[in-house]
N, C-alpha and C positions, 0 to 999 in steps of 0.2 A: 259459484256458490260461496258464502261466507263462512268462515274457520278461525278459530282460536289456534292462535300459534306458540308454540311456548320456544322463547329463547336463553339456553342456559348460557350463563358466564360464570367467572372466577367472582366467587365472594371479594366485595367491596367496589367492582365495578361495574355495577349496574346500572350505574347512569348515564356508562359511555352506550352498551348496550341499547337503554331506551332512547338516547338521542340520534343514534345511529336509524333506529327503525321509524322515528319520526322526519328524519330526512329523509326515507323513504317513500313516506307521505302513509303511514298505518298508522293506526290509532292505538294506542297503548291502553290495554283492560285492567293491569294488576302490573307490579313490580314489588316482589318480594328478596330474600336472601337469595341470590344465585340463579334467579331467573328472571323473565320478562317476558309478560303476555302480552299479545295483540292479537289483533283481527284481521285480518284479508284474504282477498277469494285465491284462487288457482293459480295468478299470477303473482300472489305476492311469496309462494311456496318456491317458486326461482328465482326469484330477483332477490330475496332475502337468503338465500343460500350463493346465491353469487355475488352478492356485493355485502354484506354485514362483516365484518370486520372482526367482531370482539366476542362472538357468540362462536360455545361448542359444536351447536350442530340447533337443525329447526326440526322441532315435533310438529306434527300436528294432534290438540287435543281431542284423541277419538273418546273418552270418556272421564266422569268426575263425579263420586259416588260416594257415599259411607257404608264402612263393613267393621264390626264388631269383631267376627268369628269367620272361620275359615270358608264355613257355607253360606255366611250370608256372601263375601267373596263371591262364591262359584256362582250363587243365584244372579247374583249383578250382572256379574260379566257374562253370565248368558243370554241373558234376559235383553242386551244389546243387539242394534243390527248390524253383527260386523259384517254380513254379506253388501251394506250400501259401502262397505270401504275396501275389504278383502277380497279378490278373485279367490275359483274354487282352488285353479292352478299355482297361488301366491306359494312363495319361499318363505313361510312364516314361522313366527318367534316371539319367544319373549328376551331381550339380550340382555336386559338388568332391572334388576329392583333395587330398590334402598327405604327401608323405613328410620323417623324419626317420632320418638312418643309416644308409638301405635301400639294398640294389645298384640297387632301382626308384626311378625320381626324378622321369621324367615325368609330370607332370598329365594332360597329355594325352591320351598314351597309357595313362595307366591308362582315364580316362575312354572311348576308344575298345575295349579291350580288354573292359573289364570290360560295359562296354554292349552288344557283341557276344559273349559268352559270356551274357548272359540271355535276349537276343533266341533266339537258337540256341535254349535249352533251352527257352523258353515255346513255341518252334515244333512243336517234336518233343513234348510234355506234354500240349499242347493239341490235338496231330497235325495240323497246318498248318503245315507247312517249304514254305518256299519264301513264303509271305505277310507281307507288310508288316503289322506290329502297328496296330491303327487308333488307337491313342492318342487316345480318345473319353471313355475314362474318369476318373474319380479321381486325383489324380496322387501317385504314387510313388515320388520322388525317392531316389535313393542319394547317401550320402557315404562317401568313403572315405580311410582314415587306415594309412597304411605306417608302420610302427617295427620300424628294424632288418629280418628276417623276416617279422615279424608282418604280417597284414592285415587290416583289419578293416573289415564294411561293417558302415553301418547306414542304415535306413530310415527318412526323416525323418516323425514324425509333427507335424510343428506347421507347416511351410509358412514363412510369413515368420516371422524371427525371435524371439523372446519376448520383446524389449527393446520391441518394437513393440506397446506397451499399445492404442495408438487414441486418447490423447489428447493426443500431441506432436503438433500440426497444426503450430505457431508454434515455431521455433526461433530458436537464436543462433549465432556461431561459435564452431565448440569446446564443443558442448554434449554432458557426461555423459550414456551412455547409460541409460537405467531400470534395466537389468540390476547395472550396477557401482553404482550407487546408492544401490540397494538393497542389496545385499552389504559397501559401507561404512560402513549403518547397521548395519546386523549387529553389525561388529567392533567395535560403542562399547557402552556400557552403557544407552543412551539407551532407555525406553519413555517413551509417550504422559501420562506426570504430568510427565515432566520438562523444562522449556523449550529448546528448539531453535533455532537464530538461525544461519541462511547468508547471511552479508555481500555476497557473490557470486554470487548467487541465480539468475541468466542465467534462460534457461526454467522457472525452478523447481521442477528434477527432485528434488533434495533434497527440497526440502517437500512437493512432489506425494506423491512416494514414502513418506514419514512419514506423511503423514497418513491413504495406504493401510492402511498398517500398524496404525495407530493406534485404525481402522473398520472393521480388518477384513475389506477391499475385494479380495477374489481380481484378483490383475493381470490374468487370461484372459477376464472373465468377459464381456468387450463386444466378445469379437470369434472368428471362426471358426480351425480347424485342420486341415490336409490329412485328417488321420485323422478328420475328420467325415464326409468321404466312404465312408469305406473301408467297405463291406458286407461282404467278406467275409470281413473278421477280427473286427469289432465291430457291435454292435448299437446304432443308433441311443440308443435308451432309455439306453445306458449314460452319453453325453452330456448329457438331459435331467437324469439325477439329478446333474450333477457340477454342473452348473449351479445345479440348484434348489438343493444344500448350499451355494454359490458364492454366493447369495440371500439364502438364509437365515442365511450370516454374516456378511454385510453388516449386515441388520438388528438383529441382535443387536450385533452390533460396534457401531452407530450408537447402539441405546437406551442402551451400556454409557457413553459419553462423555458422562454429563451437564453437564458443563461443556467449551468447546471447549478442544482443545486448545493449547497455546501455541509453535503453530511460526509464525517469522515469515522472513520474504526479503526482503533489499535490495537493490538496480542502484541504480547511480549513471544505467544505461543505461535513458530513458525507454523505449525501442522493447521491450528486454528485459522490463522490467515488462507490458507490456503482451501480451507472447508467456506471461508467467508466469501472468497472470489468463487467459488463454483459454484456455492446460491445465488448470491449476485448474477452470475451468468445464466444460470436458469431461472431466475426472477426476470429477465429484461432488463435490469437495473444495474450492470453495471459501469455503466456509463455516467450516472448517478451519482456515485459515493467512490471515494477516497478511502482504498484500506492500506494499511503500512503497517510492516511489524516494527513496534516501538513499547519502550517500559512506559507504565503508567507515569514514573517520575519524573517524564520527559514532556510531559502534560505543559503546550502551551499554543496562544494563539494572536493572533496581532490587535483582530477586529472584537470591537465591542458587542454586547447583548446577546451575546450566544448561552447555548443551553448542555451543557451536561447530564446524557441520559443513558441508565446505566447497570449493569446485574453483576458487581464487581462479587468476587470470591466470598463466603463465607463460611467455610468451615468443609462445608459438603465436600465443594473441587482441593482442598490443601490434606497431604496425610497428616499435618500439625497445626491448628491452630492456632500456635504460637508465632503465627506468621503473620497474622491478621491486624496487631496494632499499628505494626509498622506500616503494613500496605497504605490501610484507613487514615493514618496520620501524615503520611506523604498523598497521598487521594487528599485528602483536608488542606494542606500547603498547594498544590499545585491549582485547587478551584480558587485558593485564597488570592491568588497572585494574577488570576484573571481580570477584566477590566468591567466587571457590569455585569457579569452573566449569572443565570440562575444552574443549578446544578438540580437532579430527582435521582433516587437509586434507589433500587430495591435490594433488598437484604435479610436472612432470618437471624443476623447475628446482633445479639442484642446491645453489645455497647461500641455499636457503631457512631453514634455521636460523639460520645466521649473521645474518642479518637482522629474524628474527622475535624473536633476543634471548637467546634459551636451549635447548640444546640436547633434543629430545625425547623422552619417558618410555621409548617404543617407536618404532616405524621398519620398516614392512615394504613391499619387495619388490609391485609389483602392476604387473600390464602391462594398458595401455588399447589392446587390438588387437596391436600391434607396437611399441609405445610404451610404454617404463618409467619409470613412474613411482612416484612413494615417496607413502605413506601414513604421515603421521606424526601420534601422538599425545601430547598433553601432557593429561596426569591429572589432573583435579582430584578434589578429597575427595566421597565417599559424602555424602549427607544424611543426619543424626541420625534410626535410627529412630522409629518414630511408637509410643510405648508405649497400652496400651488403656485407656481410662479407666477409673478404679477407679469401681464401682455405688454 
């Protein structure tokens, strides 16, 4: 059966998102701020939760309606057949709302309302009105999103979030999520031949996440999704195969890297290194990548065309901001002194170029949750292609 799939991401990269789902091979219906719809049937609900990269988690759109008033609300959503989606038995919910523009603005009461407008209708579908749903089953969460008129639910098929690989056990403060990570290597030109080096390495989501990449490593592939449950829209088997594909390019990915690849992470912060090597080790990867505790000022490397990709300090991890020009200013020297390479970092501290030295090639817009912050890139040159030997 065909579905509208809604994929959220982090404001400003959603067009790592839609090209992620297009090498999928789904068709893309809408792309707006922070999300990205498509279409595909039952199989594309695990293969997009196991291998997408840059998205929070996959809905399925169970409905899309206009509601003025709280009871045109409840009429709507009754007036729906959640019994073709919901079991009697489902563990169901409403887990979030959020409006933007609408005359409806409570969380709350959406969540109340809308939650009672299913219940109602699975009573009378299932013809048990009057009975407490047993909430024994599968769970079925709804989230729902007000704009303006518009209402939109969808059905979460992934459960905990997708940033949630299973191998961030060890953190730091202020550690980048996998999700935004991942969609920052996107925006660079960077693949697996070309050297990599995060001076600020914290957890080492950066590297982690490259070297995913790099091998091929579906993000999904080591851990469960609400929709694993779900019987009676999908068939288990449909799972086994996303995974076995999910396997099988691991291992291709793996045979394809015969030389490691060269991404390497520095802390100054012994603790951080040591949080970096245990995701690393529960990632697979760390065989992979090169981490060392070294100061940023020690920033250097032999070979040309390498990339600088990076979530250095801003304000949040330091008790004194007064620390910040200097870091940025030695960050600014030490990229400066490199041979060809382009350097990306993300930051909310706004006079981050001023310090780094020179002003940036590009500059985009990207929010971390509720928090905006700038991605900024300084370009360095293409490597000379590699012409074919004459026989």
């Amino acid at each position: 059966m065909k579905y509208e799939l809604i994929a959220p991401c982090h404001f400003g990269t959603e067009a790592c998102t839609k090209k992620e789902i297009q090498q999928l091979g789904y068709e893309i219906t809408e792309v707006s701020d922070g999300k990205v719809v498509f279409s595909g049937d039952e199989r594309a609900i695990a293969r997009s939760n196991i291998f997408l990269r840059t998205t929070e988690r996959v809905l399925l759109k169970a409905a899309e309606f206009e509601a003025r008033t709280w009871d045109e609300l409840f009429e709507a959503v009754y007036a729906l057949s959640w019994e073709d989606l919901i079991p009697w038995d489902a563990r169901f919910w409403v887990a979030k709302a959020n409006s933007v523009k609408s005359k409806l603005f409570s969380p709350k009461d959406f969540q109340t309302i809308i939650q009672k407008a299913v219940v109602r209708r699975l009573q009378k579908a299932y013809r048990r009105e009057g009975e407490r749903l047993p909430m024994s089953g599968a769970d079925y969460a709804l989230r729902v999103a007000a704009y303006k008129d518009k209402i939109t639910i969808g059905m979460d098929t992934s459960g905990e979030s997708l940033h949630k690989r299973g191998y961030r056990k060890m953190t730091v403060t202020a550690p980048i999520t996998e999700t935004l990570a991942s969609a920052l290597i996107m925006l660079t030109p960077w693949n697996r031949e070309r050297i990599l080096v995060d001076p600020f390495c914290g957890s080492g989501t950066f590297c982690i996440e490259a070297a995913m990449m790099a091998a091929d490593i579906a993000p999904g592939m080591e851990r469960n999704f609400s929709a694993t449950r779900w019987k009676n829209l999908m068939e288990k088997q449909l799972w086994y195969d996303a995974y076995d594909e999910a396997r099988d390019k691991k291992a291709d990915g793996l045979r394809k890297l015969s030389d490691r690849p060269d991404i390497q992470g520095y802390d100054i912060d012994a603790e951080a290194l040591k949080a970096a090597r245990e995701n690393a080790k529960l990632a697979g990867v760390q065989e992979l990548i090169h981490l060392q505790q070294r100061d940023a000022a020690l920033l250097s490397h032999p070979k040309k065309y390498g990339f600088i990709i990076t979530n250095p300090p801003y304000g949040e991890r330091l008790e004194d901001k007064k620390d910040l020009p200097e870091l940025y200013r030695t960050l600014g020297k030490r990229y400066a002194a490199l041979d060809d390479w382009s350097m990306y970092l993300i930051t909310a501290w706004e006079d981050a170029e001023k310090y780094l030295g020179r002003k940036a090639d590009k500059n985009r817009k990207i929010y971390n949750g509720m928090m905006k912050t700038y991605f900024y890139s300084y370009l360095g040159p293409k490597p000379p292609a590699v012409r074919p030997s004459a026989e």
